[in-house]
KEZAGU-211668 format. One line per field, with one value per residue (C-alpha): residue number from 1; x, y, z. Coordinates in nm, 3 decimals. Layout:
# residues N
pos	NUM;...
east	X;...
north	Y;...
up	Z;...
***
This chain:
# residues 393
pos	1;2;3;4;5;6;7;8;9;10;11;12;13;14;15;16;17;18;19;20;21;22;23;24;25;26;27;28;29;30;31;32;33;34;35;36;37;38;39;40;41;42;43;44;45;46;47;48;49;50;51;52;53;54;55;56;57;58;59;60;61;62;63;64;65;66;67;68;69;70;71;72;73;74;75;76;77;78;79;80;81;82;83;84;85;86;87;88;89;90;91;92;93;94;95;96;97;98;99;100;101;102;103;104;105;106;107;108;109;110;111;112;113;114;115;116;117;118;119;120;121;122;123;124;125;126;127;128;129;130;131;132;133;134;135;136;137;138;139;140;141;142;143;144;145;146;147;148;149;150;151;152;153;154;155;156;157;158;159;160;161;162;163;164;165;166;167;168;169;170;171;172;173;174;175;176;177;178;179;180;181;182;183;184;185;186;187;188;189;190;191;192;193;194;195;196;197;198;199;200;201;202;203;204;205;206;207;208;209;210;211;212;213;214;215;216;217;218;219;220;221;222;223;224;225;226;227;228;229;230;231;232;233;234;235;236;237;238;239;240;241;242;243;244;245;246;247;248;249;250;251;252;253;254;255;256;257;258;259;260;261;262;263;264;265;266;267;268;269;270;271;272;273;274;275;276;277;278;279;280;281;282;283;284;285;286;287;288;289;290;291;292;293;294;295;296;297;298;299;300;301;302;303;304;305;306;307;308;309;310;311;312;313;314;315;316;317;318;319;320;321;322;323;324;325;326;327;328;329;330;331;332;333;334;335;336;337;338;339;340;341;342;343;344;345;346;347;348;349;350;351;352;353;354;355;356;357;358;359;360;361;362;363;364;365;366;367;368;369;370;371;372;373;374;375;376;377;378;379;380;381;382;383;384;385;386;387;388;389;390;391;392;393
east	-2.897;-2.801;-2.414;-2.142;-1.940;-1.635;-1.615;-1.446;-1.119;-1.049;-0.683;-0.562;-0.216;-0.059;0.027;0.161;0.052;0.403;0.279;0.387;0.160;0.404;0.691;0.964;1.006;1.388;1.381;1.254;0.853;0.741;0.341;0.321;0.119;0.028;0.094;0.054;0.193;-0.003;0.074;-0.261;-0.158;-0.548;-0.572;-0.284;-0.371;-0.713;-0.546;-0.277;-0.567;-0.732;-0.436;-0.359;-0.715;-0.680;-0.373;-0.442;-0.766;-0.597;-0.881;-0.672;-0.863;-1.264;-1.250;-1.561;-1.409;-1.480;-1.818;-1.826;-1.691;-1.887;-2.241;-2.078;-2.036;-2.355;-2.511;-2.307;-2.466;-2.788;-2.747;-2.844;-2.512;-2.153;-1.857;-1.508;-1.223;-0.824;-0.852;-1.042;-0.958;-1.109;-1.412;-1.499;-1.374;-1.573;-1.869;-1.854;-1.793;-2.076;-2.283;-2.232;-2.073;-1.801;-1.722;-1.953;-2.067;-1.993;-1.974;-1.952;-1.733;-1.505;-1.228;-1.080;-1.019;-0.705;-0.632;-0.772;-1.107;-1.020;-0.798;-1.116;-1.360;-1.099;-1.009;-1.380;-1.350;-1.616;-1.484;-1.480;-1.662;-1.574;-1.778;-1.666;-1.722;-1.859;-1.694;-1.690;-1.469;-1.764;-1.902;-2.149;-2.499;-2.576;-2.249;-2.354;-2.652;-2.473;-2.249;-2.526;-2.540;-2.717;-2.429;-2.420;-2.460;-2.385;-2.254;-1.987;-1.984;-1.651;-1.730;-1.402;-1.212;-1.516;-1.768;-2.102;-2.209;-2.531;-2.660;-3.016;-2.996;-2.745;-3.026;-3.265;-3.059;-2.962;-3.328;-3.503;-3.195;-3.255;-2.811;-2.657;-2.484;-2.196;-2.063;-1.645;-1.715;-1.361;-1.341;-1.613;-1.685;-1.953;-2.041;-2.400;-2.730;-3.082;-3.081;-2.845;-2.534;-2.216;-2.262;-2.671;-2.702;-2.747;-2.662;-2.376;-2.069;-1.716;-1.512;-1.100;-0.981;-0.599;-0.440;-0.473;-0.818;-1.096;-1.196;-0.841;-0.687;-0.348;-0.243;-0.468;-0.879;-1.178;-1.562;-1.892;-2.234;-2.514;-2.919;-2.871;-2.840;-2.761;-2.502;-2.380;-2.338;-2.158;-1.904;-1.837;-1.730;-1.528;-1.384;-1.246;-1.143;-1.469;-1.558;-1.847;-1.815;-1.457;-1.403;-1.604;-1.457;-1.775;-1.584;-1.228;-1.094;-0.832;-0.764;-0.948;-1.003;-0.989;-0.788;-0.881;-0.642;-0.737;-1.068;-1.004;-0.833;-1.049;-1.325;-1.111;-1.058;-1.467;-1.494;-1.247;-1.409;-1.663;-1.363;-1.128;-1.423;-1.460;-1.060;-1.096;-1.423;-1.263;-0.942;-1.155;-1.348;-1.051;-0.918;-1.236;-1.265;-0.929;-0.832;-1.196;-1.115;-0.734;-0.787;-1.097;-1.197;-1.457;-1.755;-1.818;-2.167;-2.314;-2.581;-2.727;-2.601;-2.225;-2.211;-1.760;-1.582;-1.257;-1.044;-0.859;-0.883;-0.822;-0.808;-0.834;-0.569;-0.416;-0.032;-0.086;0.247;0.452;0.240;0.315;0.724;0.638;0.507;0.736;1.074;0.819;0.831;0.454;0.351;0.114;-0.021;-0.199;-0.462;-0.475;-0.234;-0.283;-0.644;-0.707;-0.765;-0.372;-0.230;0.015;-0.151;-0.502;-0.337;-0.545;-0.871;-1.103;-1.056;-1.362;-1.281;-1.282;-1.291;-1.357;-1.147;-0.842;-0.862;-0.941;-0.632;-0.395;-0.555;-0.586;-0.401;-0.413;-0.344;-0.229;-0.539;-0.548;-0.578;-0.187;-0.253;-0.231;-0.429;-0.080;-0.002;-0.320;-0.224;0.093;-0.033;-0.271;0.015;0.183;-0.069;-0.135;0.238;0.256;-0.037;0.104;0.449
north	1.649;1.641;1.796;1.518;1.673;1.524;1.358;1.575;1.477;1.494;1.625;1.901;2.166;2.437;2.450;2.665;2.659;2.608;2.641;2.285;1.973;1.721;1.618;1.415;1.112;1.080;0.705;0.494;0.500;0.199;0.373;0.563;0.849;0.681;0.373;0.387;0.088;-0.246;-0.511;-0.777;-0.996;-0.992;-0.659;-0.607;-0.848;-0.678;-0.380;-0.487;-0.678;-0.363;-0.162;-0.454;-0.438;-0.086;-0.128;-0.364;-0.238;0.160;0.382;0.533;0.881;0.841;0.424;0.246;0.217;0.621;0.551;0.282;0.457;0.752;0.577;0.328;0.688;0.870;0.541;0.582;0.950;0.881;1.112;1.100;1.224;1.198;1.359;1.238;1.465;1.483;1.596;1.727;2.070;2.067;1.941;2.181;2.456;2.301;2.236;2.616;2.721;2.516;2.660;3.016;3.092;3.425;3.782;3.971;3.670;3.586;3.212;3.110;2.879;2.724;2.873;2.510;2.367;2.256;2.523;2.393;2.468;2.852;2.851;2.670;2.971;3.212;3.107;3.117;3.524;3.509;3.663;3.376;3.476;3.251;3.161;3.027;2.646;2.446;2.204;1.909;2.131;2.162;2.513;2.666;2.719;2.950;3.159;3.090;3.300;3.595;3.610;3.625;3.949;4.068;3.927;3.587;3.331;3.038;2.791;2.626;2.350;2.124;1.782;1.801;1.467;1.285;1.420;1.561;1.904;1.968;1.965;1.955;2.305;2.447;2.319;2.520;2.817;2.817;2.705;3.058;3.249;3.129;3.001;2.766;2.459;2.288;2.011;1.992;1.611;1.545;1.339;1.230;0.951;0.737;0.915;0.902;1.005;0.924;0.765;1.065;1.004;1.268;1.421;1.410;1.766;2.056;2.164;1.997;1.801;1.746;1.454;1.402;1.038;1.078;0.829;0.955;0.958;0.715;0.597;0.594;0.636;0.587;0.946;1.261;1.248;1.356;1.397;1.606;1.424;1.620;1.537;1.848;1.707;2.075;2.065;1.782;1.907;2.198;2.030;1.749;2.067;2.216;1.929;1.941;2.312;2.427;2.240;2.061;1.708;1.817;2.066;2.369;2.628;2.746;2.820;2.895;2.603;2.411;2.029;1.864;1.501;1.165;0.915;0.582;0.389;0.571;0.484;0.137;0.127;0.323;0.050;-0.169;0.013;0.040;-0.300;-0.311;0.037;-0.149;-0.333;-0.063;0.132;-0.164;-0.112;0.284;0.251;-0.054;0.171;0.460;0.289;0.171;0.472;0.600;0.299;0.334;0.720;0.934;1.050;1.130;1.320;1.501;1.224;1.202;1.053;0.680;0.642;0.298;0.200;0.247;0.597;0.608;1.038;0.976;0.811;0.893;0.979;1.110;1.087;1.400;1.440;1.791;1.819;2.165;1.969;1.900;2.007;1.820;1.545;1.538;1.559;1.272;1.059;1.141;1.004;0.677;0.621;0.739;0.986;1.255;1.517;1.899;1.974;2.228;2.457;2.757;2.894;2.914;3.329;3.338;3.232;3.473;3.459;3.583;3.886;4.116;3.921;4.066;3.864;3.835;3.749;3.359;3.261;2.904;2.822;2.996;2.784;2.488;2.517;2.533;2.182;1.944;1.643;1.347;0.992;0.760;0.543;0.338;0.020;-0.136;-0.069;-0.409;-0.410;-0.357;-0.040;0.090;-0.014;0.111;0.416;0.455;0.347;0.591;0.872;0.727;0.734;1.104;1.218;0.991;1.141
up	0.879;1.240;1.301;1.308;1.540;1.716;2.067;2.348;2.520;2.869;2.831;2.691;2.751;2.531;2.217;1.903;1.536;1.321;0.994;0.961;0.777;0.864;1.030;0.880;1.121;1.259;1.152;0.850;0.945;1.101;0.996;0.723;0.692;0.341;0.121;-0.230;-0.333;-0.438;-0.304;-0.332;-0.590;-0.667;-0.748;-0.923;-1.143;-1.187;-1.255;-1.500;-1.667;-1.758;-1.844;-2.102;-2.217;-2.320;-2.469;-2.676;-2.814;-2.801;-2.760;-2.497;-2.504;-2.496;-2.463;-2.381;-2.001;-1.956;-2.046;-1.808;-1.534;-1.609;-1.573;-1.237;-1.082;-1.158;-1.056;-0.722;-0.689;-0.769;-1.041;-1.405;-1.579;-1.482;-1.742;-1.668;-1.638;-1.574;-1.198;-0.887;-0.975;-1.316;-1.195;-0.953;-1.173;-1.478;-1.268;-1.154;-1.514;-1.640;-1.476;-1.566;-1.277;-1.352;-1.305;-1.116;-0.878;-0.519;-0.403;-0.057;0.067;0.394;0.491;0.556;0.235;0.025;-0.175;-0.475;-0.386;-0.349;-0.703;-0.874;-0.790;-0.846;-1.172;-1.276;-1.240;-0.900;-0.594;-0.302;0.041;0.309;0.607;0.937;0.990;1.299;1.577;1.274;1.038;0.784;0.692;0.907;0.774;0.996;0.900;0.520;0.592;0.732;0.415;0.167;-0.033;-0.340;-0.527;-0.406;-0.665;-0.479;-0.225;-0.197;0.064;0.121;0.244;0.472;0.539;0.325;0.629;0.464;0.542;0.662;0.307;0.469;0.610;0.334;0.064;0.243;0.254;-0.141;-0.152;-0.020;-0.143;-0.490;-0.493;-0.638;-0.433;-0.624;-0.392;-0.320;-0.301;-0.356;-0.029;0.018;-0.245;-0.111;0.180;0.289;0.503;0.514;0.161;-0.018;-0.109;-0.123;-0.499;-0.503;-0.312;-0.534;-0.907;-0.965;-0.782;-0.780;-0.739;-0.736;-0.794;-0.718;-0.565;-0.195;-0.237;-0.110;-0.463;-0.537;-0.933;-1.021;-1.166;-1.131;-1.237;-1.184;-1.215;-1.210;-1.152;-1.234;-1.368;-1.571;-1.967;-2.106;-1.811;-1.932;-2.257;-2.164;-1.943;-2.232;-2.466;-2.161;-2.129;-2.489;-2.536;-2.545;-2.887;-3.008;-3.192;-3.098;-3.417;-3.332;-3.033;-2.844;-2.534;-2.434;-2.235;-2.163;-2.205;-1.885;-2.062;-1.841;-2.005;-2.109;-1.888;-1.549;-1.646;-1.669;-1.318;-1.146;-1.276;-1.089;-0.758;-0.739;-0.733;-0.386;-0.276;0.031;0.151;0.190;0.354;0.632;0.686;0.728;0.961;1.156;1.187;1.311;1.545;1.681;1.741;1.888;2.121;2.228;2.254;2.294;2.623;2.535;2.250;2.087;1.845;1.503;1.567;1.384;1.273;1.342;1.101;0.765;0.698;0.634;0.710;0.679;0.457;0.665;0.391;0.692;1.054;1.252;1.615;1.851;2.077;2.213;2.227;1.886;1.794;2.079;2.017;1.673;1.724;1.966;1.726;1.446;1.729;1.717;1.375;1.298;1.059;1.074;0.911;0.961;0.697;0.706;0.926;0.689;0.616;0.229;0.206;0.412;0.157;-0.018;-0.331;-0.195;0.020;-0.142;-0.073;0.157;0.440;0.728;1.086;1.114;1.493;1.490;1.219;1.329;1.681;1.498;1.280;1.578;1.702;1.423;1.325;1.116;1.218;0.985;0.762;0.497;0.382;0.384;0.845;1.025;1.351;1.512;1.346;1.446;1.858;1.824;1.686;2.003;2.262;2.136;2.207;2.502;2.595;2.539;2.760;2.997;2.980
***
């Protein structure tokens, strides 16, 4: 897969890295960052309809919508199994887990990653190894190969903002390495490139389904899609405390079920996933069109392949900060993801930390516009005015 890399700006100044992923705005918003709440009378009538359905017949743990759901997404993948779960988090740390990942091992990942993707191999008892990542924010193949050692078990790769790694090269890597490659898909829901969708790369892949995400739930869940049925087997019992036909402890584990009723919903929000992915790409090209020689801009693929699925749009800028405070006295919100590298955080001090050069610029340049599906077509040009007004000013 070719890089996806972002489109350079023509202005840029000095800046500071604050630490900061948002700043309040000094009046009520006038564009939110985010908008969680419902309001198409369509689909929350859909989605009321289900909850009601599951309620009424009460199978709320294990209801025939999890199965459902469960064979909608592995359809999605193009994979043969999918097991439901409570959240993101358990699904990558599941997916690791199934797959005998532990003490001993090394797995290779991005530096630039919400934390959960750092706590998930932690937990498993492997010690993370973090490569440096490339212009788009994804992990760097070639830096993947530099990091390989005789106790590498395997790869990592973090599909950042719901914008595929170069799986192609990264397969080939684990490929003549003999690695693993467990997908952090948790962005990236319906991404896809030359026929493969986000989740069909590797061993195993992990999904989150909270309600920021692109496939959005209405609570915390989660998924791994795999063609492995032993796999499958194994994460169904993890799922469960480690028990099989849910009386016999094989495994320690915790409780990582998906329940019934975010099932159901999530059925629902599939069925409206295309049309909120024509508001994020019409959004981004929008902002491309408008502000790609302001700012250092994502690149929006035109054709069959659909290589970002936007769940956020990020722009380069070296005023990121001032431009942020800018927009914040406007009554826009934005948002830095991430402003702090995931082995600087205090709880991986003692981590052996390698020199990251690309991602510690990157960090100091990033920022978020507002996207999702409650923006008018005036939120998004008063969003751009805006940026335009600062470079101006």
């Amino acid at each position: 897969m070719a890089e996806v890399g972002f489109l350079s700006p023509l202005h840029t100044g000095t800046g500071r890295d604050n630490g900061r992923s948002s700043i309040p705005t000094r009046i009520t918003p006038k564009v939110p960052f985010r908008d969680l709440s419902i309001v198409d009378e369509t689909l929350l009538a859909e989605l009321l309809a289900a909850v009601e359905r599951v309620l009424r017949h009460g199978r709320l743990l294990f209801g025939p919508e999890v199965d459902a759901f469960e064979s909608h997404v592995a359809a999605d993948c193009g994979r043969r199994f999918c097991v439901g779960l409570g959240s993101g988090t358990d699904a990558l740390f599941l997916a690791l887990k199934s797959l005998g990942i532990g003490p001993g091992d090394e797995v290779i990942t991005t530096p630039l990653s919400w934390i959960a993707t750092l706590n998930a191999i932690h937990l498993t008892g492997a010690t993370p190894v973090f490569a440096d990542i490339r212009g788009d924010l994804n992990i760097d193949p070639a830096r993947i190969a530099e990091a390989i050692t005789p106790r590498t078990r395997a790869i990592v790769p973090v599909h950042f903002n719901g914008r595929l790694c170069d799986m192609a090269e990264i397969g080939a890597i684990a490929e003549r390495q003999g690695l693993l490659v467990v997908e952090d898909a948790a962005q990236a829901y319906g991404a896809n490139v030359g026929g493969r969708a986000a989740g069909s790369f590797g061993a195993a892949a992990a999904f989150s389904f909270n309600p920021m995400k692109v496939l959005p739930g209405f609570g915390e869940a989660g998924a791994v899609v795999t063609d492995d049925a032993d796999q499958r087997d194994r994460l169904v019992a993890l799922r469960y405390l480690g028990t099989e036909d849910r009386e016999i402890c094989r495994w320690p584990a915790l409780n990582a079920k998906i329940d019934t009723l975010q099932a159901a919903m999530l059925l629902v929000s599939r069925r409206h996933y295309e049309k909120g992915m024509a508001g994020r790409h019409a959004i981004a090209r929008a902002y491309v069109g408008a502000l790609a020689g302001v700012v250092a801009c994502p690149e929006v693929a035109e054709g069959p392949d659909r290589p970002s699925v936007f769940f956020d749009f990020q722009i380069q800028t070296e005023r990121r900060d001032a431009l942020q405070r800018f927009l914040a006295d406007r009554g826009i919100e934005t948002k830095i993801r991430y402003g702090r590298l995931m082995p600087d955080h205090p709880a991986y001090a003692s981590l052996k930390r390698p020199s990251l050069p690309v991602a510690e610029a990157l960090t100091k340049r990033i920022l978020c516009f507002p996207i999702h599906d409650r923006m008018t077509e005036s939120d998004t040009a008063y969003v751009v005015d805006g940026v335009k007004a600062f470079f101006r000013g």
